[in-house]
CHARMM-style PDB file with segment names, atoms N, HN, CA, C and O in Angstrom:
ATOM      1  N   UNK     1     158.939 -23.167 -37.541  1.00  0.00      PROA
ATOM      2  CA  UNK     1     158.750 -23.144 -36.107  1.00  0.00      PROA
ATOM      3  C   UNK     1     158.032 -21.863 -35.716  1.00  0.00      PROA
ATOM      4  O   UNK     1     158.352 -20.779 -36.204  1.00  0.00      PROA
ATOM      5  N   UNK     2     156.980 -22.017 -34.759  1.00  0.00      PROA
ATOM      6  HN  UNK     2     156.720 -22.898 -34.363  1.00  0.00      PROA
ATOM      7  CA  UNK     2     156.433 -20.947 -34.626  1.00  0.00      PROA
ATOM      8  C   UNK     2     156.605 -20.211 -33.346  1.00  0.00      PROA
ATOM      9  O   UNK     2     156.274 -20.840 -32.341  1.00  0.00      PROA
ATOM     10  N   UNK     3     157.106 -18.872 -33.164  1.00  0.00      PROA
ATOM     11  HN  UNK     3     157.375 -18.361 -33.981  1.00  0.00      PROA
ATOM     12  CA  UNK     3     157.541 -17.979 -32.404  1.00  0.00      PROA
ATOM     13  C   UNK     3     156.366 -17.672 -31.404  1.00  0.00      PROA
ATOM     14  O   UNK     3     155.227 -17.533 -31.850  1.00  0.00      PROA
ATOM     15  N   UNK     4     156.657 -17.551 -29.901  1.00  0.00      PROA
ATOM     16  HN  UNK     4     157.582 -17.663 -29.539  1.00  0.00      PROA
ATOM     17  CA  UNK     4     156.241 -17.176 -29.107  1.00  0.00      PROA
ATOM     18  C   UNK     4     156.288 -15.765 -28.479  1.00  0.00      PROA
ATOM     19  O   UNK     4     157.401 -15.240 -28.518  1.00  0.00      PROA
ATOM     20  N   UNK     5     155.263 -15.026 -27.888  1.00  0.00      PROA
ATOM     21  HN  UNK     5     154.359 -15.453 -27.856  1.00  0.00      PROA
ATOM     22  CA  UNK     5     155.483 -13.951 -27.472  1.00  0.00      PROA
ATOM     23  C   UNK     5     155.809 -14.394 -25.916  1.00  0.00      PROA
ATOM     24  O   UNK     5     155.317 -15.394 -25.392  1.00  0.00      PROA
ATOM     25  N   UNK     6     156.607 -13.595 -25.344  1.00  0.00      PROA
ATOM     26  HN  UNK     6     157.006 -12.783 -25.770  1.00  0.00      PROA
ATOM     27  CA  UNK     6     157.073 -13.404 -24.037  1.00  0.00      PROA
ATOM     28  C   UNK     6     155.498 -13.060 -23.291  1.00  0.00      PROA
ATOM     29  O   UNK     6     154.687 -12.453 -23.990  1.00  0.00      PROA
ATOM     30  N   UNK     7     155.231 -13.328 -22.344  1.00  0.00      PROA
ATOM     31  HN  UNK     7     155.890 -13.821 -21.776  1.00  0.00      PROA
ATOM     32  CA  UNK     7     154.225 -13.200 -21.407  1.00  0.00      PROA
ATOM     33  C   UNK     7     152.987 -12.988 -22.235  1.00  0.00      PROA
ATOM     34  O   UNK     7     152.094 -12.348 -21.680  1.00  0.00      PROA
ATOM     35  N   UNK     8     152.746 -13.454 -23.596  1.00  0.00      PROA
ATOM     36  HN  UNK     8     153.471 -13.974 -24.047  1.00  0.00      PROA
ATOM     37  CA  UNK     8     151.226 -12.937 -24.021  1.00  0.00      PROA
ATOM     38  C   UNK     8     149.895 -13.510 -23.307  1.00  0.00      PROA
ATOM     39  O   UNK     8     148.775 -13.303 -23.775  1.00  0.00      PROA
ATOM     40  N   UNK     9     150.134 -14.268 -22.100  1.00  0.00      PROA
ATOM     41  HN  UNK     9     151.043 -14.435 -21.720  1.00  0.00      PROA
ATOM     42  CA  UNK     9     148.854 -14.618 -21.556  1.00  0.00      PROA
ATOM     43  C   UNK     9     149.049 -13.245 -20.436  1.00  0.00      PROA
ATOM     44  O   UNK     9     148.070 -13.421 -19.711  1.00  0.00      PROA
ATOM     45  N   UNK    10     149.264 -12.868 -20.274  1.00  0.00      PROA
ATOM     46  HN  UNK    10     150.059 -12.725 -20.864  1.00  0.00      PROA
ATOM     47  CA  UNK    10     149.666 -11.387 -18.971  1.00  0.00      PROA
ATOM     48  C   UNK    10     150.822 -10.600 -19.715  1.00  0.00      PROA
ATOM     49  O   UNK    10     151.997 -10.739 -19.374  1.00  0.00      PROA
ATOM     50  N   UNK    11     150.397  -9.695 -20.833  1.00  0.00      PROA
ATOM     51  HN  UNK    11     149.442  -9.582 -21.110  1.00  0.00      PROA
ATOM     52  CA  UNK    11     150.831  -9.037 -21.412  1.00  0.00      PROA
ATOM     53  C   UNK    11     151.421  -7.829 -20.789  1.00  0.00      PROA
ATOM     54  O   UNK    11     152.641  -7.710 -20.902  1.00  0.00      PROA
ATOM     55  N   UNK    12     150.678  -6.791 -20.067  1.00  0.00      PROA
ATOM     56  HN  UNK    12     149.686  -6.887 -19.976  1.00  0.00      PROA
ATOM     57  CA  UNK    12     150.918  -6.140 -19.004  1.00  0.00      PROA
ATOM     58  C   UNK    12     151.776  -5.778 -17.789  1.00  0.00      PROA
ATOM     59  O   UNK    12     152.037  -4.686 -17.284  1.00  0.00      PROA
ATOM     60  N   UNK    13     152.229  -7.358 -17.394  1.00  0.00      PROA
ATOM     61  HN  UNK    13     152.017  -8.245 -17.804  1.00  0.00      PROA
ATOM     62  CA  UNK    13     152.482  -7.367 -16.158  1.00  0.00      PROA
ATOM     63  C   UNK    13     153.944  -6.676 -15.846  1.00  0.00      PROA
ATOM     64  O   UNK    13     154.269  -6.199 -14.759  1.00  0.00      PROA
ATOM     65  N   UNK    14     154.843  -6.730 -17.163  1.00  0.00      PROA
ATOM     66  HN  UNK    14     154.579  -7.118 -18.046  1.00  0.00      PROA
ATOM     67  CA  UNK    14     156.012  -6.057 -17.182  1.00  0.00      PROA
ATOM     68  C   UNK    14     156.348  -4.498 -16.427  1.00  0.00      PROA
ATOM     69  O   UNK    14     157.374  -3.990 -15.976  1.00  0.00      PROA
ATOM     70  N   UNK    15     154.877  -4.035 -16.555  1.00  0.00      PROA
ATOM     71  HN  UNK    15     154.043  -4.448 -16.922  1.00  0.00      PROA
ATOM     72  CA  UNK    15     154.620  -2.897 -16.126  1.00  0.00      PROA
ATOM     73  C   UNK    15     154.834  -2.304 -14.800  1.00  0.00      PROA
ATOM     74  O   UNK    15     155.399  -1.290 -14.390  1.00  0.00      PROA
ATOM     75  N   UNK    16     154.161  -3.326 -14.242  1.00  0.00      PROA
ATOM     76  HN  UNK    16     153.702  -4.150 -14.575  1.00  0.00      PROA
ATOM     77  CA  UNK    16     153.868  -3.805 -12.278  1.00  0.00      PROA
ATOM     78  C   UNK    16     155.544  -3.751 -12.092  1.00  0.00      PROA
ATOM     79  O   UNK    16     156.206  -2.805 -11.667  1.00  0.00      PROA
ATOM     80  N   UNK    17     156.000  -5.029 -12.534  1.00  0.00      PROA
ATOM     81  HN  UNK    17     155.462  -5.798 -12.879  1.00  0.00      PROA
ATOM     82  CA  UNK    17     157.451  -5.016 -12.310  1.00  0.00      PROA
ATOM     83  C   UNK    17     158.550  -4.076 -12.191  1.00  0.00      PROA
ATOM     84  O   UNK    17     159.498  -4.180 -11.412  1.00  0.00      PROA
ATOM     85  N   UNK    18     158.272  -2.845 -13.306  1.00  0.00      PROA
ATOM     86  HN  UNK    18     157.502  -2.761 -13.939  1.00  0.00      PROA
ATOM     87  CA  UNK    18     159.248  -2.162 -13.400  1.00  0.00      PROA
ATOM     88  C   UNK    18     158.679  -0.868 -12.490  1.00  0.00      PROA
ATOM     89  O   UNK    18     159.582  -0.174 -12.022  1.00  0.00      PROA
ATOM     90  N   UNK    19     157.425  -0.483 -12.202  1.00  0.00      PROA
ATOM     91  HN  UNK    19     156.691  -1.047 -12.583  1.00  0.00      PROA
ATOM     92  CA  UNK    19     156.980   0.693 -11.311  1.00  0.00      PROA
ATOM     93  C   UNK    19     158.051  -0.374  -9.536  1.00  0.00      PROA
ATOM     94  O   UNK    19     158.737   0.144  -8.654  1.00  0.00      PROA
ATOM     95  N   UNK    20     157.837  -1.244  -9.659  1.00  0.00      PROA
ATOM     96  HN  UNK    20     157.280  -1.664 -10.375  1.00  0.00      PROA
ATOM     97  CA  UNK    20     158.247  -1.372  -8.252  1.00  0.00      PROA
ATOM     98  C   UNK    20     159.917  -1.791  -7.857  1.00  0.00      PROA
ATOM     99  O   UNK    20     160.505  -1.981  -6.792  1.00  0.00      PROA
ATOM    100  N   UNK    21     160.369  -1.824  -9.479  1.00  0.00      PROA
ATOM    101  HN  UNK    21     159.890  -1.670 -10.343  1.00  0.00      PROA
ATOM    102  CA  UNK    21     161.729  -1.708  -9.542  1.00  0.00      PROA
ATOM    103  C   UNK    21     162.112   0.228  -9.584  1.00  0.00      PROA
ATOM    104  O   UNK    21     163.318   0.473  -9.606  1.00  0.00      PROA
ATOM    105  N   UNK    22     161.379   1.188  -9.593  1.00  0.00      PROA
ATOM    106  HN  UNK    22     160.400   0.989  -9.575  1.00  0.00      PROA
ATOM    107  CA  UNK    22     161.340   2.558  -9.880  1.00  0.00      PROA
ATOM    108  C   UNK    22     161.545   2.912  -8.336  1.00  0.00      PROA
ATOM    109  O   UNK    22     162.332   3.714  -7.833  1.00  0.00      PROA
ATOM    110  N   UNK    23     160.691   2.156  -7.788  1.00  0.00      PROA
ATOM    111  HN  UNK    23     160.052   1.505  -8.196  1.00  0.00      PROA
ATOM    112  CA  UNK    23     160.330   2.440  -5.987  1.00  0.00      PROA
ATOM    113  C   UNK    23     161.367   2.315  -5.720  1.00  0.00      PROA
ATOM    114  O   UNK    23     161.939   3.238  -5.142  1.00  0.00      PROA
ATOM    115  N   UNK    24     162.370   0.548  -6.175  1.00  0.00      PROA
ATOM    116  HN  UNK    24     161.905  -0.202  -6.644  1.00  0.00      PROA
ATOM    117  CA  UNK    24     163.178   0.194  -4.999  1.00  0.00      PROA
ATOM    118  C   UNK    24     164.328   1.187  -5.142  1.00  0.00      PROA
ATOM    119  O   UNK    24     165.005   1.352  -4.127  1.00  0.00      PROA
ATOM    120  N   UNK    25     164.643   1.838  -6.178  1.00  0.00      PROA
ATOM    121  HN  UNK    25     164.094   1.704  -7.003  1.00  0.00      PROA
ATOM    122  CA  UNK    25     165.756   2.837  -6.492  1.00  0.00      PROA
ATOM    123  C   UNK    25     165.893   3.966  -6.224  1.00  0.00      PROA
ATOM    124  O   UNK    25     166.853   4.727  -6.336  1.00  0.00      PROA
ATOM    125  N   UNK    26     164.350   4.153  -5.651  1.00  0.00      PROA
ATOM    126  HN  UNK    26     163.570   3.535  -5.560  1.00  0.00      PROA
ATOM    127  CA  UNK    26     164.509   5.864  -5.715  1.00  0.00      PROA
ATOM    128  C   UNK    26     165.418   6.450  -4.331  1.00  0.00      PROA
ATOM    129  O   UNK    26     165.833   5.717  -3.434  1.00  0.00      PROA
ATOM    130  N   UNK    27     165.585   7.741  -4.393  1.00  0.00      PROA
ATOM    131  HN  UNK    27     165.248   8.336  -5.123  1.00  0.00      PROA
ATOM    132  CA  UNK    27     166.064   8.187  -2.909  1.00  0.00      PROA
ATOM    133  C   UNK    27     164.993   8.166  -1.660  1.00  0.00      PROA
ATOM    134  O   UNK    27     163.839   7.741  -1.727  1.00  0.00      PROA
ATOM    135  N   UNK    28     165.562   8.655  -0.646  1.00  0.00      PROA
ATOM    136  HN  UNK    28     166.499   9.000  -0.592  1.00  0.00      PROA
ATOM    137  CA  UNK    28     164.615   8.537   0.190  1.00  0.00      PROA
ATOM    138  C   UNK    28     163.485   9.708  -0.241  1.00  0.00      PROA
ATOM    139  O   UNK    28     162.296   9.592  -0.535  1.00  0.00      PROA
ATOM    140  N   UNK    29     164.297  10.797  -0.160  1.00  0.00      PROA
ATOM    141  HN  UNK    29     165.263  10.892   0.079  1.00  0.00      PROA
ATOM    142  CA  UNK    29     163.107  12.153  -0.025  1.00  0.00      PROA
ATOM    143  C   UNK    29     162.300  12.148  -1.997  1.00  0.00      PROA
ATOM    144  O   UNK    29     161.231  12.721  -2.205  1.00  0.00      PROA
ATOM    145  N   UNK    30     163.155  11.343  -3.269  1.00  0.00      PROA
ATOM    146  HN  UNK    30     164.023  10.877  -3.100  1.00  0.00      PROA
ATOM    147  CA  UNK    30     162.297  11.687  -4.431  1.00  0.00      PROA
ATOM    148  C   UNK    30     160.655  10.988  -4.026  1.00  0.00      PROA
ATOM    149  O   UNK    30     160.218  10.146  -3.242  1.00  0.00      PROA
ATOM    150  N   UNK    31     159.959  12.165  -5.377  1.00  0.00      PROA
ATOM    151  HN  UNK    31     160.314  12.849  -6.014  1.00  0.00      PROA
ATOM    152  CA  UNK    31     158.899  12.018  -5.716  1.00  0.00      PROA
ATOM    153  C   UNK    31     158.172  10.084  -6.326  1.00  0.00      PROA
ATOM    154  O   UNK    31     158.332   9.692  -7.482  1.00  0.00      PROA
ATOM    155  N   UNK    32     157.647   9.467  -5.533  1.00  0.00      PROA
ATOM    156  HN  UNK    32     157.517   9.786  -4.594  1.00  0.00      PROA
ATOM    157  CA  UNK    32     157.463   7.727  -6.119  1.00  0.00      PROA
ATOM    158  C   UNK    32     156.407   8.244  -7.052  1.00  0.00      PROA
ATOM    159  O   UNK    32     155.650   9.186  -6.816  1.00  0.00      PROA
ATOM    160  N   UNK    33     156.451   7.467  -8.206  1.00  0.00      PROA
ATOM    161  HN  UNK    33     157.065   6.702  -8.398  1.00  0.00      PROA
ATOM    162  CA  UNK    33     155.695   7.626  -9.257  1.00  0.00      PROA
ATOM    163  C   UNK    33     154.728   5.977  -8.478  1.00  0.00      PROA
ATOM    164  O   UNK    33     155.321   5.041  -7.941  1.00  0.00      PROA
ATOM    165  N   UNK    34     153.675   6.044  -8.600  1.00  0.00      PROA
ATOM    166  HN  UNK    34     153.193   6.804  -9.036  1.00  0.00      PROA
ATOM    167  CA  UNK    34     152.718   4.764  -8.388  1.00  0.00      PROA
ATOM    168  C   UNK    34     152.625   3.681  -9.248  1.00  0.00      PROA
ATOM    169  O   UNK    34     152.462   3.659 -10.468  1.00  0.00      PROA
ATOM    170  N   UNK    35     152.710   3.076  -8.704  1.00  0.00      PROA
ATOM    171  HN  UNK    35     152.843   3.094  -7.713  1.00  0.00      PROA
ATOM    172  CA  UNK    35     152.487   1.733  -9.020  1.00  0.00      PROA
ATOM    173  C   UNK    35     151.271   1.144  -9.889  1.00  0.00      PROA
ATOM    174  O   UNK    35     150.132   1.243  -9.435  1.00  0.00      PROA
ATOM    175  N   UNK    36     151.541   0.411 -11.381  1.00  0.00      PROA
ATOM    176  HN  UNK    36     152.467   0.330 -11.750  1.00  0.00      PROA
ATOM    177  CA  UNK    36     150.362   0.119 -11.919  1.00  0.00      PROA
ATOM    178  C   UNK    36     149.509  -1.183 -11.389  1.00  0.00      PROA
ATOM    179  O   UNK    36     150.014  -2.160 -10.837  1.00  0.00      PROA
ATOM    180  N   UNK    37     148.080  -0.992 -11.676  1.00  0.00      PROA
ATOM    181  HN  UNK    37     147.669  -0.198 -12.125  1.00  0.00      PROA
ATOM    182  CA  UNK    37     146.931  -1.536 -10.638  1.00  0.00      PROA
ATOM    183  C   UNK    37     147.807  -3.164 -11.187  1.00  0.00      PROA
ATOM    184  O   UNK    37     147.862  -3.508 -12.368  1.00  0.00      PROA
ATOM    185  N   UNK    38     148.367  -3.905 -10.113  1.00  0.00      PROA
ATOM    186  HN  UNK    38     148.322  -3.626  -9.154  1.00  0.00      PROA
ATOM    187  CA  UNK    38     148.130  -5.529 -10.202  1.00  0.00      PROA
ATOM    188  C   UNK    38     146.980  -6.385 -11.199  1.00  0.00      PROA
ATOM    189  O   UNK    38     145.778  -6.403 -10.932  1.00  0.00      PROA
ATOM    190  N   UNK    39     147.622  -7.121 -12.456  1.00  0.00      PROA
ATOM    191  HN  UNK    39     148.598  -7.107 -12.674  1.00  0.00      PROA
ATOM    192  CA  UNK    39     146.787  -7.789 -13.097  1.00  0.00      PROA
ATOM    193  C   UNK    39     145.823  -8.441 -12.544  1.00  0.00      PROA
ATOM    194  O   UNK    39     146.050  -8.653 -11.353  1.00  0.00      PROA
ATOM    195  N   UNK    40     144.450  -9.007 -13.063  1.00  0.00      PROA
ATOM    196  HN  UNK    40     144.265  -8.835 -14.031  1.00  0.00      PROA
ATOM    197  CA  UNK    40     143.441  -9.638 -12.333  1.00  0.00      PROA
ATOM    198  C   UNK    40     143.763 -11.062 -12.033  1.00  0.00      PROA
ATOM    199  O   UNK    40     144.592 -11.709 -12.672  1.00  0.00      PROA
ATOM    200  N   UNK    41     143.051 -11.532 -11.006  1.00  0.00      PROA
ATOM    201  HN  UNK    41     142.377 -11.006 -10.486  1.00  0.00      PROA
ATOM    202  CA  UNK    41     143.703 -12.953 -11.037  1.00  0.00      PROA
ATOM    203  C   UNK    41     143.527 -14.171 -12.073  1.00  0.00      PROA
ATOM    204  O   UNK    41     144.201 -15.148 -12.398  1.00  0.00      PROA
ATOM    205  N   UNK    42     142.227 -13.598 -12.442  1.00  0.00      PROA
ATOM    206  HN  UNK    42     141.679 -12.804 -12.178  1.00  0.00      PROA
ATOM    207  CA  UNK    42     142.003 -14.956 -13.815  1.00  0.00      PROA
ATOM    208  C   UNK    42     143.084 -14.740 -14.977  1.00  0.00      PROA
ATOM    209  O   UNK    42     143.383 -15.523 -15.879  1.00  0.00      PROA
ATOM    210  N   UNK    43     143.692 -13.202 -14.653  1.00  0.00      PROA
ATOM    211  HN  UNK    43     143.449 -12.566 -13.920  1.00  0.00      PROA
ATOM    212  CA  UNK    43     144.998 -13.179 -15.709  1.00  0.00      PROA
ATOM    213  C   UNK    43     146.355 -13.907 -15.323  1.00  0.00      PROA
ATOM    214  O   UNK    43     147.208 -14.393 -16.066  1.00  0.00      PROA
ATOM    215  N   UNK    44     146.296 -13.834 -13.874  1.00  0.00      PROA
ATOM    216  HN  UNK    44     145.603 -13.440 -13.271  1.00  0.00      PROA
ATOM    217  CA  UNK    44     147.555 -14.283 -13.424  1.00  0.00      PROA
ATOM    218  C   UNK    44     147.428 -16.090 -13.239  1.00  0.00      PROA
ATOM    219  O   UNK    44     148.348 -16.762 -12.773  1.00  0.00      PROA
ATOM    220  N   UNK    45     146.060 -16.686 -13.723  1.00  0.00      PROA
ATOM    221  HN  UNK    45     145.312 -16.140 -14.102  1.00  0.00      PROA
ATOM    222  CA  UNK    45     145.959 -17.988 -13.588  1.00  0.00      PROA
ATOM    223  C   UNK    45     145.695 -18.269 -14.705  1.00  0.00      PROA
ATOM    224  O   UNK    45     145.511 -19.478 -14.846  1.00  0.00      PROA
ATOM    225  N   UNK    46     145.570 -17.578 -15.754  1.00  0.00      PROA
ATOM    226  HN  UNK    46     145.720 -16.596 -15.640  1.00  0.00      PROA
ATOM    227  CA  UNK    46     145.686 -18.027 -17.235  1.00  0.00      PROA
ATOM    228  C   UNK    46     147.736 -18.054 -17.970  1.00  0.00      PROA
ATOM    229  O   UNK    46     148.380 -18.758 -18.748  1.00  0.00      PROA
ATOM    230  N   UNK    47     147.970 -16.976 -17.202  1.00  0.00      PROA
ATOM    231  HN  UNK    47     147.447 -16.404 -16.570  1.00  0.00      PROA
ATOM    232  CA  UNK    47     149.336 -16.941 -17.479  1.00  0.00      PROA
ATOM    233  C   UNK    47     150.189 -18.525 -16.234  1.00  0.00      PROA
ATOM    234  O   UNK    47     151.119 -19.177 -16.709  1.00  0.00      PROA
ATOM    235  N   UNK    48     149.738 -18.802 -14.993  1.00  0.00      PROA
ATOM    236  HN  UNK    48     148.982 -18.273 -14.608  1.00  0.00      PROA
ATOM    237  CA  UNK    48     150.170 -19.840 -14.920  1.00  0.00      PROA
ATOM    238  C   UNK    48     149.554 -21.591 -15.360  1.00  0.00      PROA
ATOM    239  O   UNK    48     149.719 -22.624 -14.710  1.00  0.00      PROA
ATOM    240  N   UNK    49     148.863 -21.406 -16.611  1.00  0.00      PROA
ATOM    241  HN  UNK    49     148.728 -20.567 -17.138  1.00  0.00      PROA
ATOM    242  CA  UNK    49     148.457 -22.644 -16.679  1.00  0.00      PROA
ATOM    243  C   UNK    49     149.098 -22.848 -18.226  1.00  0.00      PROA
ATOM    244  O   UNK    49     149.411 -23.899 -18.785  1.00  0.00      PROA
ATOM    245  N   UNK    50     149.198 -21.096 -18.843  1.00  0.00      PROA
ATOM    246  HN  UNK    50     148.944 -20.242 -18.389  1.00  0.00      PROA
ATOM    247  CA  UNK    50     149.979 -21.815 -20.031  1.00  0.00      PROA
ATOM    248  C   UNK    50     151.669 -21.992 -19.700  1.00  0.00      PROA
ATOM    249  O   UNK    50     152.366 -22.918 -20.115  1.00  0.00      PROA
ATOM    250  N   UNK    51     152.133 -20.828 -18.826  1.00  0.00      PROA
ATOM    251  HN  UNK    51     151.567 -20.076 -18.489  1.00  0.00      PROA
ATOM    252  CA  UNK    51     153.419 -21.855 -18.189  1.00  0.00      PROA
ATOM    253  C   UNK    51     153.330 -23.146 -18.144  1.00  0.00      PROA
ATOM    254  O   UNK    51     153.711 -23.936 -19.008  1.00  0.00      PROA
ATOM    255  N   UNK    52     152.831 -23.377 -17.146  1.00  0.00      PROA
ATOM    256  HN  UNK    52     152.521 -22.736 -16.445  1.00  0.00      PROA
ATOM    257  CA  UNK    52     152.593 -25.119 -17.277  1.00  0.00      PROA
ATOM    258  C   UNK    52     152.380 -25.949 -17.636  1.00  0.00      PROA
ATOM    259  O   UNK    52     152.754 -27.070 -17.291  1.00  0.00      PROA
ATOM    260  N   UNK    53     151.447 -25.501 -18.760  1.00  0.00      PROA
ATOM    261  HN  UNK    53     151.143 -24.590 -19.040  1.00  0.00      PROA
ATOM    262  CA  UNK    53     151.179 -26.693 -19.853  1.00  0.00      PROA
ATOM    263  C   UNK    53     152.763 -26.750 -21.409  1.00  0.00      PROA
ATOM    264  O   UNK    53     153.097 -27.581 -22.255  1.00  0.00      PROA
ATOM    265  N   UNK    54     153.161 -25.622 -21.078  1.00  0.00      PROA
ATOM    266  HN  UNK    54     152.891 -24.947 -20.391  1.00  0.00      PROA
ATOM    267  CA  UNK    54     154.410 -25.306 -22.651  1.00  0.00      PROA
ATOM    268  C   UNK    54     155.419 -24.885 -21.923  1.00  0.00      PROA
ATOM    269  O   UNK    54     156.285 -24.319 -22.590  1.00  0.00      PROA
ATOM    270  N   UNK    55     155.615 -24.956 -20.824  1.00  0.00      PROA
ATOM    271  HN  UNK    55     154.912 -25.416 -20.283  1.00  0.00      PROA
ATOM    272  CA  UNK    55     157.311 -24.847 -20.288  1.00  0.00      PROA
ATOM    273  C   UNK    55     157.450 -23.271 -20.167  1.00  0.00      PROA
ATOM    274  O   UNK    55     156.622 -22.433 -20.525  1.00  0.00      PROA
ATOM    275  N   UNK    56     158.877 -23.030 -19.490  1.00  0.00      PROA
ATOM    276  HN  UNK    56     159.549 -23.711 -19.199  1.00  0.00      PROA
ATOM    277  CA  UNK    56     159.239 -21.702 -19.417  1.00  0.00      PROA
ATOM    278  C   UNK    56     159.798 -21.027 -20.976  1.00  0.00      PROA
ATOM    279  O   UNK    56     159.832 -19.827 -21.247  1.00  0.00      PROA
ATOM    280  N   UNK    57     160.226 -22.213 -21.911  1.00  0.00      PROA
ATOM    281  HN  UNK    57     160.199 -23.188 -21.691  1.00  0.00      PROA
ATOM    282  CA  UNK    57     160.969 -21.664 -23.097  1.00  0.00      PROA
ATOM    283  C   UNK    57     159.537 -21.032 -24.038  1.00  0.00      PROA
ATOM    284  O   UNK    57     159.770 -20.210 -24.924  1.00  0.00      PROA
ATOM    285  N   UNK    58     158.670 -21.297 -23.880  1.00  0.00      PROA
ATOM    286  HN  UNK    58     158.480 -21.965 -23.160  1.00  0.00      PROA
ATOM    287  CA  UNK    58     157.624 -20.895 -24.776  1.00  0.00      PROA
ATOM    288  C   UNK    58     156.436 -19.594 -24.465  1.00  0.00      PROA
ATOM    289  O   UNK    58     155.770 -18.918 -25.249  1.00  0.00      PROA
ATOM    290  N   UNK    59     156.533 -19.603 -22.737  1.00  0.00      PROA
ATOM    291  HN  UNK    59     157.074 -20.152 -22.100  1.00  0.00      PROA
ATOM    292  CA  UNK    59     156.030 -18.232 -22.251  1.00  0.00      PROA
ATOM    293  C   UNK    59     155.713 -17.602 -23.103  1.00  0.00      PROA
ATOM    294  OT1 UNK    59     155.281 -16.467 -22.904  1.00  0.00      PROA
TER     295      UNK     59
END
């Protein structure tokens, strides 16, 4: 059986996620570290077409 990588059509995007999980935690007055630039969209529509074509278990 052959093993899948987690998000390899939007490899990246884990990234985005966790800078804006960094934001939602911080205090009011700390320093926000920025946010990485949003994947392109032909990435974010290549990552939803192989969702869709192989299910969520194969992502």
């Amino acid at each position: 059986m052959a093993q899948h990588r987690p998000f390899a059509a939007a490899p990246d995007t884990w990234r985005r996620l966790v800078g804006h999980m960094l934001r939602s935690y911080a205090a009011p007055d700390a320093p926000i570290p920025a946010v990485p630039d949003a994947p392109a969209p032909a990435t974010l529509f290549r990552a939803m077409v192989r969702l869709a074509r192989t299910g969520p278990a194969s992502a």
